[in-house]
N, C-alpha and C positions, 0 to 999 in steps of 0.2 A: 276692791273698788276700782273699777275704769278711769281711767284718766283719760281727756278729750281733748284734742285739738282746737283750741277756741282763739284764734287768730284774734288781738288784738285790735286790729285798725278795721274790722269787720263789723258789719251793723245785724242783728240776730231777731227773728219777731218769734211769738209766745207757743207758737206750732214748730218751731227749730229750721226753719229755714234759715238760709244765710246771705249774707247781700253785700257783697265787694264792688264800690263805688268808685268809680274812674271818670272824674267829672260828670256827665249828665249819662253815663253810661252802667247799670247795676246789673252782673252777675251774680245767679242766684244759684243755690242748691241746698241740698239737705244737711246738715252737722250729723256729725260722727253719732253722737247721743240720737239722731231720729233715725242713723239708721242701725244700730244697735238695738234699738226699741222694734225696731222692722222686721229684723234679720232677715234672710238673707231675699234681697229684692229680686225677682223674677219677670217685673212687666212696667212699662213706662210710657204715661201718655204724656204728650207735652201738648203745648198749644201751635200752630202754623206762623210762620214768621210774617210779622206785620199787622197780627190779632194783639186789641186793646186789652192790655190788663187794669184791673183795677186794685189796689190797695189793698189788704185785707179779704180778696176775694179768691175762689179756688181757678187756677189756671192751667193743672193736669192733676194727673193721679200717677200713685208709684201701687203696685201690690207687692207685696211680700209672701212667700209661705204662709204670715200669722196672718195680716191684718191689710186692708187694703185701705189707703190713706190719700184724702185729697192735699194737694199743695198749695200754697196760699202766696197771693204773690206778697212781697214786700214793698212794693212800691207799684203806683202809677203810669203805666205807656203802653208803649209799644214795642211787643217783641220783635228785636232786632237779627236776632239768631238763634237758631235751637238746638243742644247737642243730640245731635243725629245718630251717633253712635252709641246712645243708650237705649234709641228702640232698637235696634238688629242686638244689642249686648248689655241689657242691664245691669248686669253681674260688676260692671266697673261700678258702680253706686256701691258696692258691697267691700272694694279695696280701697276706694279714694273718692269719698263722697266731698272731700273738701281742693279737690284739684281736680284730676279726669273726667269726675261725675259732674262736675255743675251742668245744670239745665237749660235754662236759658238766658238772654241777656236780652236785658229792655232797655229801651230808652225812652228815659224818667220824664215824666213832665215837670213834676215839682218837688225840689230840693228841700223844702219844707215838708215832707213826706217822712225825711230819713229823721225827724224829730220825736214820731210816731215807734220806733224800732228802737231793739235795746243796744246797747255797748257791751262790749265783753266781757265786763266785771258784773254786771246784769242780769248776763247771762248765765255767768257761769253760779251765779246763786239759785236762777232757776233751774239748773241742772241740778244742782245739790239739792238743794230742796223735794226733786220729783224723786230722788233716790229712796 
């Protein structure tokens, strides 16, 4: 059985995305468990920087060899930045989907969003439980 990197102080939504919040500022990417589920990623849309996301809605796509998977944002705004270096090189999403790989970073409209999102201990029972 895998064991996962599930960063504590990190906020997690039910599709495995992940959301590291620096004041009004949330970087996002995949957890370990979505891209395990993936294997190995080959392709990477993100959104344009400055494009509104919205909560719960899809904001790029990742393909895999298996399975090709929309990504959902975890919060509210406006993309602030997008890592650029997973379209020319997806394959980082496949060694460090919780540091190199993060996608994009928004910024959040509203902090009462991150109430919607799970907490670590959360998470990692939804992890157990898909097992």
């Amino acid at each position: 059985m895998a064991t996962f990197h599930i960063p504590e102080d990190y906020y997690y939504t039910k599709d495995h995305e992940w959301a590291q919040v620096d004041e009004n500022i949330v970087t996002v990417g995949i957890t370990e468990y979505a891209q395990l589920s993936l294997g190995e990623v080959v392709y990477c849309e993100l959104p344009e920087e400055g494009q509104k996301v919205n909560q719960g809605e899809p904001f790029g796509v990742v393909e895999s060899v298996k399975a090709v998977s929309d990504l959902y944002a975890p919060v509210s705004g406006t993309v602030i930045e997008v890592n650029m270096s997973l379209t020319d090189d997806p394959s980082v999403l496949n060694d460090n989907p919780m540091n190199d790989g993060w996608l994009i970073r928004i910024e959040m409209d509203s902090e009462k969003e991150l109430a919607n999102l799970m907490r670590s201990p959360d998470y990692k029972k939804l992890v157990a439980e898909a097992k």
